[in-house]
C-alpha positions as CSV (number, residue, x, y, z in Angstrom):
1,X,-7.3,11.9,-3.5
2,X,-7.5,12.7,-0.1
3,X,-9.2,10.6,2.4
4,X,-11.7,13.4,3.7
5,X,-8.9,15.8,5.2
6,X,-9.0,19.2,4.3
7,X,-5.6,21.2,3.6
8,X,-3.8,24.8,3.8
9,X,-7.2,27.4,3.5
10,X,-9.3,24.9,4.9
11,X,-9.7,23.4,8.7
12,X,-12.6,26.0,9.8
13,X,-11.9,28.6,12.6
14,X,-10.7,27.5,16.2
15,X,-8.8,29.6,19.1
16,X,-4.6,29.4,18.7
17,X,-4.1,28.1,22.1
18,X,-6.3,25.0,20.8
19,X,-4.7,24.1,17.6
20,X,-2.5,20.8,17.2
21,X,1.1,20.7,16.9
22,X,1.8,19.9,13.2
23,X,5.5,18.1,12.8
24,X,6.5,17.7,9.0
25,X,9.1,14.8,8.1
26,X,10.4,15.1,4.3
27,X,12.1,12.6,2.9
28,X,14.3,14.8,0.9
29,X,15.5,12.1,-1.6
30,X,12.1,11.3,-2.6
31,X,10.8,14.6,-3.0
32,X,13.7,16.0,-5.0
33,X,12.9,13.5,-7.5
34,X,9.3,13.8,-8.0
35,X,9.9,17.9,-7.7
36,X,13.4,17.4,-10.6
37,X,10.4,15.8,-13.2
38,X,8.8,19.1,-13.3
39,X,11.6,20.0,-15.1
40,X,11.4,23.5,-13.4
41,X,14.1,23.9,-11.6
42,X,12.9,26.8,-10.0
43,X,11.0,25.0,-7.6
44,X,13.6,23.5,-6.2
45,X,14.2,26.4,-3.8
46,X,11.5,25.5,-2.2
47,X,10.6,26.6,1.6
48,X,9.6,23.3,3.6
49,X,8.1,25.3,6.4
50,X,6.1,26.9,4.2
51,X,5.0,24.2,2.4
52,X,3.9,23.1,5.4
53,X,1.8,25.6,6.4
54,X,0.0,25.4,2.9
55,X,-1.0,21.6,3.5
56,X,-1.3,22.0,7.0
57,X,-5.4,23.4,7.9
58,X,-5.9,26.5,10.3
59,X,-6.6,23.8,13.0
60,X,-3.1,23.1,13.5
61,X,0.4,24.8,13.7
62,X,3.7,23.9,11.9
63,X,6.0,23.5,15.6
64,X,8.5,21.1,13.5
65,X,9.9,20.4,10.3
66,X,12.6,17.6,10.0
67,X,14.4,17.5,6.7
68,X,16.6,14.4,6.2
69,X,18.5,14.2,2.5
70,X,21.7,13.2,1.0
71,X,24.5,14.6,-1.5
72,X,27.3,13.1,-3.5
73,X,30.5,15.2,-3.5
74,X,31.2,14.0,-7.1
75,X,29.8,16.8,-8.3
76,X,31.3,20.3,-7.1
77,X,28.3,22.2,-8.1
78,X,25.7,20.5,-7.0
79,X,27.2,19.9,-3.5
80,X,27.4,23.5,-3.4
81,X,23.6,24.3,-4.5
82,X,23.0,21.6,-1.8
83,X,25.1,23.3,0.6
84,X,23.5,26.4,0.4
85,X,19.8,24.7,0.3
86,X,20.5,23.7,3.6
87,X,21.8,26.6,4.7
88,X,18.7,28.7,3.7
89,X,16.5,26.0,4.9
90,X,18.3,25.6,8.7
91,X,17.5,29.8,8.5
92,X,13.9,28.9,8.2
93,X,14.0,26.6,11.4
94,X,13.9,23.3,9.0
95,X,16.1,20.0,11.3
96,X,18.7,19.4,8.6
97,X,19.8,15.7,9.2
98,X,22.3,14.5,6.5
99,X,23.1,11.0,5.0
100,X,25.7,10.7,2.8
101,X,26.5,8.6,-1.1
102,X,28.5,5.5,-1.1
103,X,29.3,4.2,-4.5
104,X,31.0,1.1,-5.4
105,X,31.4,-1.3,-8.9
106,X,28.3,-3.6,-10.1
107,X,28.4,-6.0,-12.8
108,X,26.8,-7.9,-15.5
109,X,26.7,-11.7,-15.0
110,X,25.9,-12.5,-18.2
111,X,28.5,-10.0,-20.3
112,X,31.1,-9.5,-17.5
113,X,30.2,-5.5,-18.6
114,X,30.9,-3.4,-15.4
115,X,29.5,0.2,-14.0
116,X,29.5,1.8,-11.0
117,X,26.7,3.3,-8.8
118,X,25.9,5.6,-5.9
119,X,23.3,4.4,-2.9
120,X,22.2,7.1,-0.5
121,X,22.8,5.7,2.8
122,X,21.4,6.8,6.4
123,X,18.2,9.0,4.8
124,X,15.9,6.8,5.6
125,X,17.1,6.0,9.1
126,X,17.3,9.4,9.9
127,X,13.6,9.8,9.0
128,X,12.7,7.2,10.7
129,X,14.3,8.2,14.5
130,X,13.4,11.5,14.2
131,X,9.3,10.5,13.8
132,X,10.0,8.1,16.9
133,X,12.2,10.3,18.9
134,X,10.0,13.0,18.3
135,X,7.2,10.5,18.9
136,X,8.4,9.5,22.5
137,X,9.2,13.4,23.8
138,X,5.7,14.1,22.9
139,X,6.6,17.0,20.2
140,X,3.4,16.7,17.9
141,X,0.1,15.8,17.7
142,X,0.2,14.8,14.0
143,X,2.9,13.7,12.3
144,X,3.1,14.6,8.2
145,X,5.0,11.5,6.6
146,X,6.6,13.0,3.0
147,X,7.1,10.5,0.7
148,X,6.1,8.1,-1.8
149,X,8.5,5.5,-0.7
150,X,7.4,2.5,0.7
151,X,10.4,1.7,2.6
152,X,8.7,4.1,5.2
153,X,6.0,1.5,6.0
154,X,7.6,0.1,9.3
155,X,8.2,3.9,10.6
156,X,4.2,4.6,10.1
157,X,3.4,1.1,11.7
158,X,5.5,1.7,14.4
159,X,3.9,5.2,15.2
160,X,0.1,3.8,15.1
161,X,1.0,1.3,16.9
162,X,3.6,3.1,20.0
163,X,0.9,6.1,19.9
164,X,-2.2,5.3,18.8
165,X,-3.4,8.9,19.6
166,X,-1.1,10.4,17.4
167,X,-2.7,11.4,13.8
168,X,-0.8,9.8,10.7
169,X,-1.0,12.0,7.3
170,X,1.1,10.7,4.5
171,X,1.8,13.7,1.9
172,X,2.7,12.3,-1.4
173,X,5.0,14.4,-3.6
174,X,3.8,15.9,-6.8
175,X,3.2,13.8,-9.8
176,X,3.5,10.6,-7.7
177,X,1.0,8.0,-6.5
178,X,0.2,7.4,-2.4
179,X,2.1,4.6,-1.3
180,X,-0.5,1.9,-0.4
181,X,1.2,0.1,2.2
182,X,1.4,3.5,4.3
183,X,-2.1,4.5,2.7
184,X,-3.8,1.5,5.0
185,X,-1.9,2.4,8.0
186,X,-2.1,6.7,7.8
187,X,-5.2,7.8,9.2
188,X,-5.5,10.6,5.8
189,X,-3.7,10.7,2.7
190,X,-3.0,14.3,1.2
191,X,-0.8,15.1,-2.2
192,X,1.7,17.9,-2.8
193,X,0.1,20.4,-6.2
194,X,1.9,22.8,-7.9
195,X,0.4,25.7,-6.5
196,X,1.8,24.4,-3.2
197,X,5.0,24.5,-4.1
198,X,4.4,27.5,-6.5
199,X,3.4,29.2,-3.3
200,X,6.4,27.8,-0.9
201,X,9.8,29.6,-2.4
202,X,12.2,30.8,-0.3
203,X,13.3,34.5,-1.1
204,X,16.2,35.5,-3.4
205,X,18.4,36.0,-0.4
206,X,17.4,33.8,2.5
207,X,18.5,34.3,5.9
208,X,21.1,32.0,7.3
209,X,22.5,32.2,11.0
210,X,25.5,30.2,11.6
211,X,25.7,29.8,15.4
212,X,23.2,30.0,18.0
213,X,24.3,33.5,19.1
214,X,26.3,34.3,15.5
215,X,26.3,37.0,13.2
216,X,23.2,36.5,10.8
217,X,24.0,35.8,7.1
218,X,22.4,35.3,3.9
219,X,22.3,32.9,1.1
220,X,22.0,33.5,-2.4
221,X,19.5,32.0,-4.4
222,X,21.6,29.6,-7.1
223,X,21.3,31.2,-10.7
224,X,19.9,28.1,-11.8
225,X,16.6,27.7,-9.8
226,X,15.8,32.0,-10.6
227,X,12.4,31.8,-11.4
228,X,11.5,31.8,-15.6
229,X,11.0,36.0,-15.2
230,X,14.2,36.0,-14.3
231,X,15.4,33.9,-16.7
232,X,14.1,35.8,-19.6
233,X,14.8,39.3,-18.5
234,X,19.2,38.2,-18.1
235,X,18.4,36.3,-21.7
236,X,17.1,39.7,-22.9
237,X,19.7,42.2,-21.5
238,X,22.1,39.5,-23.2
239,X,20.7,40.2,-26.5
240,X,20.7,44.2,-26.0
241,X,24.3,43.6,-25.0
242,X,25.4,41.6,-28.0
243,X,23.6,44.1,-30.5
């Protein structure tokens, strides 16, 4: 529940020029995951600006959104999906800072039986000097913490602490519980609902701009995350087409 705050429609009427400065900092990671449970893969194309502006009350305006995330190049076509996620979410204005996968060989102590596994590396470090670099050039007046992961405890200590003046909001992802350590430290606590993300989809063919002064381009929606409509209109025509 949320600790009194009041999100997206709410926040009562106020003049523009008197609004806060909103930053949003998603852990990507983390919200994948929770989102990936859904199974809906729809939602995955999901616009983190606007998302932002859903949670966010009329009191305040979206300035920044900082996405930091990770990808494995094992896998040809999800790097690509990921590839082009970033690409329509850096044509939305979203800060796009990448981590990468490193995977190495663990092992059984007691059976000598042998795997390997991939750790994301740099996510969470990324997340954490953007809020405090952002922090220290005075960007925002309230800073939205996305995740569920506790690991984010020391960057939300260290903001309270460095700028006590600066509002904490920890947004949870869907389907997961607030993180209590940040809980006692944020000054509210907000959660992620379907109809936010429902809301929040990038178009089927998002913008993308590949230089400061470059020729604009667009990104095509993956086939995969086409909304269930879509889905079942292609499974149709197949049908007609096979007789």
């Amino acid at each position: 529940m949320s600790k009194g705050r009041e999100t997206g429609s709410g926040g009562g009427w106020s003049w523009p020029f008197f609004r806060k400065r909103a930053a949003f900092y998603y852990d990507g990671f983390n919200l994948y995951h929770a989102v990936d449970a859904y199974k809906r893969p729809y939602l995955k194309w999901l616009n983190l600006k606007a998302l932002g502006r859903a949670i966010a009350p009329k009191s305040e305006e979206v300035k920044r959104v900082v996405w930091c995330s990770a990808v494995s190049p094992t896998n040809r076509s999800k790097l690509q999906r990921h590839e082009d996620y970033r690409k329509a979410l850096e044509g939305q204005g979203v800060i796009c800072r990448m981590g990468h996968f490193i995977h190495s060989l663990d092992s059984c102590n007691s059976c000598g039986h042998k795997w390997h596994i991939s750790v994301e590396k740099q996510g969470d470090v990324n997340l954490a000097l953007s809020i405090a670099a952002d922090a220290e050039d005075d960007l925002f007046d309230v800073c939205y913490l996305v995740t569920a992961d506790g690991d984010h405890a020391a960057t939300a200590r260290y903001l309270k602490e460095r700028f006590p003046k600066k509002k904490l909001v920890l947004v949870t992802p869907p389907g997961r519980y607030h993180n209590r350590q940040i809980e006692r430290i944020a000054d509210h606590c907000v959660e992620i609902q379907t109809h936010h993300l429902e809301a929040s989809l990038l178009p089927e063919m998002a913008k993308y701009k590949q230089r400061f002064l470059g020729r604009s381009e667009k990104v095509t929606r993956p086939e995969v995350y086409d909304p269930p409509e879509l889905r079942e209109k292609g499974h149709l025509r197949l049908i007609v087409n096979n007789g």
